[in-house]
C-alpha positions, 0 to 999 in steps of 0.5 A: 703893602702888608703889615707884617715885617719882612723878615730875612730867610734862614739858610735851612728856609733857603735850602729848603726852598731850593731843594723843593725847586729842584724837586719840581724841575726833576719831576717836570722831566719825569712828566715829559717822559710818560707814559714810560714803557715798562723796561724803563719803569723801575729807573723812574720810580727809583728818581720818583723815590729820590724825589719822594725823600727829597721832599721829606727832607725839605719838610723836615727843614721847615718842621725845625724852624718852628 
């Protein structure tokens, strides 16, 4: 057992962790689909790109509950 009190998480710490967890998902079927021939290049960059500022969102969330 810790020592350190449980404490509830905060509705942006939950988004947070949320967002990452979709994040993931996604990125798992955009693994599954390479190498990916080179007429369907730019629309998996463009969800890696999503993905990317997804990330730095859920970033900034965590950055605010300092």
């Amino acid at each position: 057992m810790s020592d350190h009190p449980i404490r509830p998480a905060s509705n942006s710490e939950v988004e947070a962790v949320e967002t990452i967890g979709g994040v993931l998902t996604d990125l798992i079927e955009v693994a599954e689909l390479l190498p990916v021939p080179a007429d369907q290049a730019e629309r998996i960059a463009r969800i890696l790109d999503r993905l990317a500022e997804e990330l730095g969102e859920a970033a900034a969330i965590l950055r605010t509950q300092q």
